[in-house]
C-alpha positions in Angstrom: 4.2 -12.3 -3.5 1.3 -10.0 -2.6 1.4 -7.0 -5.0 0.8 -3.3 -3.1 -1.3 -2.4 -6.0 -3.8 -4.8 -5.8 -3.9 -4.0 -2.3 -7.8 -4.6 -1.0 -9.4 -1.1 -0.2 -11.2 -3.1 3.0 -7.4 -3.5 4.5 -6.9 -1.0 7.4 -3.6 1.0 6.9 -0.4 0.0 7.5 2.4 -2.5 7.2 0.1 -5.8 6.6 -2.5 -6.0 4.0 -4.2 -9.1 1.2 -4.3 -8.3 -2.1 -7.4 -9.4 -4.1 -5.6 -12.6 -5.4 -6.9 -14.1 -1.8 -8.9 -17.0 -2.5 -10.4 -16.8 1.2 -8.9 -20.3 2.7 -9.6 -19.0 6.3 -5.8 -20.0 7.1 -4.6 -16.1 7.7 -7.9 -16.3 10.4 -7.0 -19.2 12.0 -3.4 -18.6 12.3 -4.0 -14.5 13.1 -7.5 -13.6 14.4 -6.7 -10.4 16.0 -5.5 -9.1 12.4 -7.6 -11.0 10.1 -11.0 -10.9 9.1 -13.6 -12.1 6.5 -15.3 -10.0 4.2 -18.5 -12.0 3.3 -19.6 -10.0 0.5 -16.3 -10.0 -1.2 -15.1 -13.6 0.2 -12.1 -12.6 0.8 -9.6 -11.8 3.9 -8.2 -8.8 4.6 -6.6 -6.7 7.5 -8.9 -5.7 10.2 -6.3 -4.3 12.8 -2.6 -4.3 12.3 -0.7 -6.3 14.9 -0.3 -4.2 18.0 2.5 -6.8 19.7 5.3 -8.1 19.0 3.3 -11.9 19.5 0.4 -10.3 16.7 3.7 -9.6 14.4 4.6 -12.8 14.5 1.3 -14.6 14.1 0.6 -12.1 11.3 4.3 -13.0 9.6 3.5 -16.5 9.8 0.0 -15.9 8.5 2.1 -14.2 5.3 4.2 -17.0 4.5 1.9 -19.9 5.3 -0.3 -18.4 2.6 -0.8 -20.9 -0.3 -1.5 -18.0 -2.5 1.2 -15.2 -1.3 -1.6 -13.0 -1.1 -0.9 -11.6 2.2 2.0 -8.4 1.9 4.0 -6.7 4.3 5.8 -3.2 4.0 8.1 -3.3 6.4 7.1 0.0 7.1 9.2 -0.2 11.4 7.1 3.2 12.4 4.2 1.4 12.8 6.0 -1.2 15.3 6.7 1.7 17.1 
């Protein structure tokens, strides 16, 4: 389970982020590429844009629990489905 305070600075704000257990497996990319990103210096993943529909929620839920390290956290926060 991805842990708020390890959250990567690189994340944008909001709901979604990867904490710095990511081990950069590309998977969160493939699966969400609209909300994922590398960071090449860091080689790791983190949270470009937060989804803006209700399709890049999903492909960014199913990014979080196809994760093979659980790196991948979501707040919950509903104002920023709004």
């Amino acid at each position: 389970m991805a842990e708020k305070s390890l959250r990567l600075p690189r994340n944008v704000a909001g709901r979604f982020y990867v904490d710095e257990t990511c081990i950069d497996c590309d998977l969160c990319r493939q699966i969400a590429p609209d909300v994922f990103a590398q960071d090449d210096e860091e080689g790791k993943s983190y949270v470009m844009r937060q989804p803006l529909t209700p399709e890049e929620r999903e492909a960014a839920h199913e990014a979080m629990e196809s994760c093979p390290t659980e790196s991948i956290g979501d707040d919950g926060d509903e104002k920023e489905d709004e």
